[in-house]
C-alpha positions as CSV (number, residue, x, y, z in Angstrom):
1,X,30.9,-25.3,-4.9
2,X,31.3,-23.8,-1.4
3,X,32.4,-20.9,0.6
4,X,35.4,-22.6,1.7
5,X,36.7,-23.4,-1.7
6,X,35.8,-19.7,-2.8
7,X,37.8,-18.3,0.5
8,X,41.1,-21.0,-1.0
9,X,40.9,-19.6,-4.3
10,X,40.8,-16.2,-3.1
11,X,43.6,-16.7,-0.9
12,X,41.3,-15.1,2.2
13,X,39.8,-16.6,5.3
14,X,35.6,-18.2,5.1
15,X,34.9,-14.7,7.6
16,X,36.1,-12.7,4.5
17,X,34.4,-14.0,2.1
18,X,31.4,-14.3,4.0
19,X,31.9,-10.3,4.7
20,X,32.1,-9.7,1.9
21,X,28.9,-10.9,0.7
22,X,26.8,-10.0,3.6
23,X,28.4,-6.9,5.0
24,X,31.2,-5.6,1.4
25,X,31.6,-2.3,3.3
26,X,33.7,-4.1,6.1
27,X,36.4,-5.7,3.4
28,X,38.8,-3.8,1.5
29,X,37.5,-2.6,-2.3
30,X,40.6,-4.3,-3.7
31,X,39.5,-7.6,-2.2
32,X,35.7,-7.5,-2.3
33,X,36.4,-7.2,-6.6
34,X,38.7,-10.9,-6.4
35,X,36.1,-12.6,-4.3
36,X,33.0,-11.1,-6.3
37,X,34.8,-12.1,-9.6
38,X,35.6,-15.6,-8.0
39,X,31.6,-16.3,-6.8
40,X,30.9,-14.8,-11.0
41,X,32.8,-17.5,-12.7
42,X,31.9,-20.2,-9.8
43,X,28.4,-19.6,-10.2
44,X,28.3,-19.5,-6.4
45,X,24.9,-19.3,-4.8
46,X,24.8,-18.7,-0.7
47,X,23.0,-21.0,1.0
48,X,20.0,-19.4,2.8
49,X,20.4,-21.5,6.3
50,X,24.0,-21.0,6.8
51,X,23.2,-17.1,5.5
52,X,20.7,-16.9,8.1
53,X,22.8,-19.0,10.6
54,X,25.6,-16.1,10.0
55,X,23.4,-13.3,10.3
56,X,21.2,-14.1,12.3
57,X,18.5,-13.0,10.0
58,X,15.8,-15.1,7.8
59,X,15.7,-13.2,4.7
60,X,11.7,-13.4,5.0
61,X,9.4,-10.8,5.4
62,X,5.9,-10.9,6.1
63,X,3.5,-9.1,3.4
64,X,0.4,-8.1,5.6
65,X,-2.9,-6.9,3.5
66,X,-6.8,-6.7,3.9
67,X,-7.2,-8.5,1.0
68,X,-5.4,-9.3,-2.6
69,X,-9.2,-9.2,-4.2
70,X,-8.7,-5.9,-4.7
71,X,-6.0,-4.7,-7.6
72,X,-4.4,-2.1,-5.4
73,X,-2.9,-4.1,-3.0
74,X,-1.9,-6.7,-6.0
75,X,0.0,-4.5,-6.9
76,X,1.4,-2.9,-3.7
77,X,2.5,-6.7,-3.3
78,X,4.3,-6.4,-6.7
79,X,6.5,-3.6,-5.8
80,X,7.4,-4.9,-2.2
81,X,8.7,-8.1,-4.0
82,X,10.6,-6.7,-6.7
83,X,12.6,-4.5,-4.5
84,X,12.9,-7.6,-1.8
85,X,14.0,-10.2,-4.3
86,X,16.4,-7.9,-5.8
87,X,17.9,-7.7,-2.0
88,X,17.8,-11.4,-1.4
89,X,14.7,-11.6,0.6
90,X,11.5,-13.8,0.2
91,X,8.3,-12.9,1.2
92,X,5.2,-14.4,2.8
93,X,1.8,-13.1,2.1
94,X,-1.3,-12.8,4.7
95,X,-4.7,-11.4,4.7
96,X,-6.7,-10.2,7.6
97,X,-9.9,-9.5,5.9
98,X,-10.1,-6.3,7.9
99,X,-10.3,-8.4,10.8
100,X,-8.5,-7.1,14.1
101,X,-8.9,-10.9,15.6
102,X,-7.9,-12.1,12.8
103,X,-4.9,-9.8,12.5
104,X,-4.0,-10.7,15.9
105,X,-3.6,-13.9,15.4
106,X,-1.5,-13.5,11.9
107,X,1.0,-11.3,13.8
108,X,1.3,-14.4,16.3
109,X,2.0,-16.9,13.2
110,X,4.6,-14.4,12.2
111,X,6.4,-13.8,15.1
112,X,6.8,-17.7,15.1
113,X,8.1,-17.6,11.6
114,X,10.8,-15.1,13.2
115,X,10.6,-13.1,10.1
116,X,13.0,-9.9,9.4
117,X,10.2,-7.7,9.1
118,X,6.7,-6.7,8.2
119,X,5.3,-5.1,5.8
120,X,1.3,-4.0,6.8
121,X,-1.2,-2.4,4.8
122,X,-4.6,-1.5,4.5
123,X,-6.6,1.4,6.8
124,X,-8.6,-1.6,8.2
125,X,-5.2,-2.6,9.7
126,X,-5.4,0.3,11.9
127,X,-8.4,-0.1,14.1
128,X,-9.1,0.2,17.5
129,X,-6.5,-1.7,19.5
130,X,-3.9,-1.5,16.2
131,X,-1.1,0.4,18.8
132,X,-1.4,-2.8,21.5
133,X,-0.4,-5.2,18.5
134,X,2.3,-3.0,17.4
135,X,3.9,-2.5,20.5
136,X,3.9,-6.5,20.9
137,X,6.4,-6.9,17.8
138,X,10.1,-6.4,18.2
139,X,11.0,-6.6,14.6
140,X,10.9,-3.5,12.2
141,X,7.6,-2.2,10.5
142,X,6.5,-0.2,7.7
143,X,2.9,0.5,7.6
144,X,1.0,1.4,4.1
145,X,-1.5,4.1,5.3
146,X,-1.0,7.7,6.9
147,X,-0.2,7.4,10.7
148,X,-0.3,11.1,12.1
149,X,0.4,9.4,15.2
150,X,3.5,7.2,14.4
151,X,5.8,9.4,17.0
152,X,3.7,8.2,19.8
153,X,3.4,3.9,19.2
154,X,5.6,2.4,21.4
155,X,6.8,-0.1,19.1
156,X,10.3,-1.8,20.2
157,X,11.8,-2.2,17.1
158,X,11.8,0.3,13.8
159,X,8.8,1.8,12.6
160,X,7.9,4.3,9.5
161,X,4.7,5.0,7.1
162,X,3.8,5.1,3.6
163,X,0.8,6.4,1.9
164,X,-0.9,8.3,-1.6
165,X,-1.4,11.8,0.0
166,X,-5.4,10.9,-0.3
167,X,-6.5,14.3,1.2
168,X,-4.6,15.9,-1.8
169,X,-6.3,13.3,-3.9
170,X,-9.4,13.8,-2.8
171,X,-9.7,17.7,-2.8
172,X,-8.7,17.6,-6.5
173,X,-11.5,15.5,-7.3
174,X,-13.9,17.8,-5.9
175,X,-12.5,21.2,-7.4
176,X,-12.9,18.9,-10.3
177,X,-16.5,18.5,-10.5
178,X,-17.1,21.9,-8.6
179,X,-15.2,23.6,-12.3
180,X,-17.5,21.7,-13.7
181,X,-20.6,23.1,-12.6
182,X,-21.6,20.7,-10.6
183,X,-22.9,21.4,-7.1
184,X,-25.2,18.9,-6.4
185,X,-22.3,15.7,-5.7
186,X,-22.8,12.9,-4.2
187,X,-20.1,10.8,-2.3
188,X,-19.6,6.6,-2.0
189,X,-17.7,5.7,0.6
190,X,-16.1,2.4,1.9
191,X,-16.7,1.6,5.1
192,X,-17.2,4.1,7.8
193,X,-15.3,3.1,10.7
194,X,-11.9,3.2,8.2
195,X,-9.6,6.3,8.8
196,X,-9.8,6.1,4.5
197,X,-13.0,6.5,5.0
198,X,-12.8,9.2,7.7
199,X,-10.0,11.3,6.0
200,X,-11.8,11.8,2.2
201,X,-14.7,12.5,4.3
202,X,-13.2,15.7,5.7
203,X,-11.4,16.5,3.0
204,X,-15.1,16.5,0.6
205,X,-16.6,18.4,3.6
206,X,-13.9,20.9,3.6
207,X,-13.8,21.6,-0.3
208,X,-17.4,21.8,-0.4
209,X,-17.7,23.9,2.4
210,X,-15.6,26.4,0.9
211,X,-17.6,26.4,-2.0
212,X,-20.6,26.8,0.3
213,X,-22.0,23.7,0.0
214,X,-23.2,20.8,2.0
215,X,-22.2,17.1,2.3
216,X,-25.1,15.6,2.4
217,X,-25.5,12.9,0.2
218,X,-23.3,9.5,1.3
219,X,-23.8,6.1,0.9
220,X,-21.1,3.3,2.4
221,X,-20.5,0.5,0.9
222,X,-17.2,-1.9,0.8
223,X,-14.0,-1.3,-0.7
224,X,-13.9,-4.5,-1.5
225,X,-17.0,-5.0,-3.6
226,X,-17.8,-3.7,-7.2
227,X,-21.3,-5.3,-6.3
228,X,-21.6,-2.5,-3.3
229,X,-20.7,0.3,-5.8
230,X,-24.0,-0.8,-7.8
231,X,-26.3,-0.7,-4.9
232,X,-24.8,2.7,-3.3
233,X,-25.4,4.4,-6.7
234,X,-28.6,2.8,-7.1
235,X,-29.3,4.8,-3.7
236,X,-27.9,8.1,-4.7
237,X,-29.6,8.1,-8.3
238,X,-33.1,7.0,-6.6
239,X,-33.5,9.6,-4.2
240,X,-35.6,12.9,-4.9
241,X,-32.5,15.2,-4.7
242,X,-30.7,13.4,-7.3
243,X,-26.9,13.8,-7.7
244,X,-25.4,15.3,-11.3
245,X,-21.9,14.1,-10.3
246,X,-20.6,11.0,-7.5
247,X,-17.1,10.7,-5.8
248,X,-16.1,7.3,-5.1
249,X,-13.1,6.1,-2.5
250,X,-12.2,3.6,-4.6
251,X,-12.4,2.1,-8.3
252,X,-13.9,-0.6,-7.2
253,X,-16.7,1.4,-6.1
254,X,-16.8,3.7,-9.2
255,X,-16.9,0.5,-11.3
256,X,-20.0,-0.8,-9.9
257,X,-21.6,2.7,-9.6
258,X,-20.6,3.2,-13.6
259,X,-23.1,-0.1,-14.5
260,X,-25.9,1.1,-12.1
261,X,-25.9,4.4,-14.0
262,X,-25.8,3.1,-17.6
263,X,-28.2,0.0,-16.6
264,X,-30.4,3.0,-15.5
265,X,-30.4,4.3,-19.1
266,X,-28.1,7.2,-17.8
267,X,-25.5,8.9,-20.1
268,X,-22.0,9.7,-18.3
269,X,-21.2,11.9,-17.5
270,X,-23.6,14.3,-19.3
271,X,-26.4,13.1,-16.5
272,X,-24.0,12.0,-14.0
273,X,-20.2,12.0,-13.9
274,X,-18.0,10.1,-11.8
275,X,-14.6,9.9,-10.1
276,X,-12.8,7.2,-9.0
277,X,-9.9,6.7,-6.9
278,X,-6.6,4.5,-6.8
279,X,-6.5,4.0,-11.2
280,X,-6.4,0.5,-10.8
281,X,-5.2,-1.4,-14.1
282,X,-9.0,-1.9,-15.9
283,X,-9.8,2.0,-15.0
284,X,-8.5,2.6,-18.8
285,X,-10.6,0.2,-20.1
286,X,-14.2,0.7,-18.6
287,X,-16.8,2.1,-20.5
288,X,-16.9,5.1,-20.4
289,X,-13.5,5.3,-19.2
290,X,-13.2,6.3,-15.6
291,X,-11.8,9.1,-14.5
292,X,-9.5,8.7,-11.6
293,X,-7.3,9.7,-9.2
294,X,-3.7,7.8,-9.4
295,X,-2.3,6.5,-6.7
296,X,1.0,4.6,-7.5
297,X,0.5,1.3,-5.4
298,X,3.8,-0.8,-7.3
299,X,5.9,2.7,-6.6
300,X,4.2,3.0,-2.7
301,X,5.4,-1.0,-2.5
302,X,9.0,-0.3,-3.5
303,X,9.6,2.2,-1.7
304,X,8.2,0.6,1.4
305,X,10.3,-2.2,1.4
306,X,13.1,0.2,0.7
307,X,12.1,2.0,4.0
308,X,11.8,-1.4,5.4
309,X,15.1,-2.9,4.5
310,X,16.6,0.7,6.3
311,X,15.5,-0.3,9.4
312,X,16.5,-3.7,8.9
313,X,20.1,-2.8,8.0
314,X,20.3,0.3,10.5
315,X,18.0,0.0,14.1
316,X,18.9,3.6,14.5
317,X,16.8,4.7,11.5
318,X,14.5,7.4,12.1
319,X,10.9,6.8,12.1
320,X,9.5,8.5,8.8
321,X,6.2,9.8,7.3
322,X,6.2,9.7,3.6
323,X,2.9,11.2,1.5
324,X,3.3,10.2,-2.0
325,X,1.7,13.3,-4.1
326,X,-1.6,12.3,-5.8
327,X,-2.5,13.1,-9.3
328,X,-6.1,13.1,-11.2
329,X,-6.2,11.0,-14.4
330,X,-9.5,12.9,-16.6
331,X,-10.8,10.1,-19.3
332,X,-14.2,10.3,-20.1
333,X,-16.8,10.2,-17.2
334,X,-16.5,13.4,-16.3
């Protein structure tokens, strides 16, 4: 069944029907109902090229993230689709590896594609050269990190950003284990070129500072890597100014530093306590159970394709910065 024998039927032209299921606020309510209750009981489905041939859009957008290794982005990827599907788009995935060749060269596949939009994600996305590539893509964007400097990228096309307000996040964490007692706390970082990396930093420093204490005991290690966690608190618990409690950027991270402590014969968190960061899925399920802070990645992806599919619909959409507020889960290892 086609559009033309929906548009007999209805008694309307093909422009009206098509209207009304591309664009139902240009047909009259009266008529949209007839047609929509016509495409119900035919079963109708659009075809996607003469869709795209109308609108001169793909329905496709382009899913950009450092890596799908890690559960975050998993599910940031979750949320982008549901609210994409449910909007009649598809998606395409990519990962960069934190890569800014790399990246460069995924942007250029894209633009082939001639997707609707992108979707990017990941702090390693934002390295040096980040606002070049930007400003080379005339389709709409919505980044996944905090961009304090969105106002000044000359993209041509719509931009906005999405994040977890980590500095919140992060300050929490350490009035945390400061109520605690704690003074002596370590910190395991991802790494060190990141802005992640670079914003938690300053927000440790400037809780501990307050406190009147120092931040002086970091090790980097990979966000990526439950492996790097191990070594980093292997570091941290070996040196001679050992740390009673450790901050980690990510869950990854606290995961592996959790098995170098109890492989240690350590007790958590009466000898050290930990605090992760993102409450990826397993986080209630670790031994001891980690105490995090949440960071609502499916939520962060729904409402980024939401913010997406605005620009999409409306060029004239105002560039946005949205801070999603953070909250600390406490389970058991500290």
């Amino acid at each position: 069944m086609d559009i033309k024998t929906i548009a007999a039927r209805a008694g309307v032209s093909i422009a009206t029907v098509s209207r009304a299921l591309n664009k139902p606020e240009l047909v009259r309510p009266q008529t949209r109902e007839r047609i929509l209750q016509i495409v119900t009981e035919m079963n109708y489905t659009p075809n996607p090229l003469a869709k795209s041939l109308l609108t001169g859009r793909t329905y496709t957008i382009a899913l950009v993230f450092p890596t799908l290794r890690n559960p975050y982005f998993s599910q940031l990827a979750e949320g982008c689709e549901a609210a994409l599907s449910s909007s009649g788009y598809t998606t395409s995935i990519f990962s960069f590896e934190e890569e800014v060749p790399k990246q460069q060269a995924i942007f250029n596949n894209i633009i082939q594609r001639h997707v609707d939009g992108i979707i990017l994600a990941g702090s390693g996305s934002l390295q040096e050269g980040y606002q070049q590539i930007l400003a080379g893509l005339d389709i709409p964007i919505v980044v996944v990190e905090d961009m304090p400097d969105l106002d000044s990228i000359p993209v041509k096309a719509g931009i906005s950003c999405i994040n977890i307000d980590d500095c919140q996040g992060t300050r929490m964490a350490i009035q945390y284990l400061l109520q605690k007692g704690h003074t002596e706390i370590g910190v395991i970082t991802g790494e060190p070129q990141m802005l992640i990396t670079k914003r938690r930093l300053e927000a440790t420093d400037e809780v501990l500072k307050k406190a009147g204490l120092s931040l002086n005991q970091i090790v980097s290690g990979s966000y990526i890597s439950i492996e790097s966690g191990y070594r980093c608190m292997a570091t941290l618990l070996g040196r001679q100014a050992r740390v009673t409690a450790v901050f980690t950027f990510n869950d990854l991270l606290a995961i592996g530093a959790l098995n170098a402590a109890l492989d240690m014969g350590l007790h958590i968190p009466r000898d050290v306590a930990v605090i992760g960061f993102d409450d990826i899925p397993i986080t209630p399920f670790t031994r001891p159970r980690l105490t995090t802070v949440h960071s609502p990645s499916n939520e962060i992806g729904i409402k980024a394709a939401e913010m997406l599919l605005d620009h999409i619909n409306d060029p004239s959409t105002p560039r946005r910065r949205v801070l999603v507020p953070a909250e600390l889960i406490i389970r058991e290892t500290c």
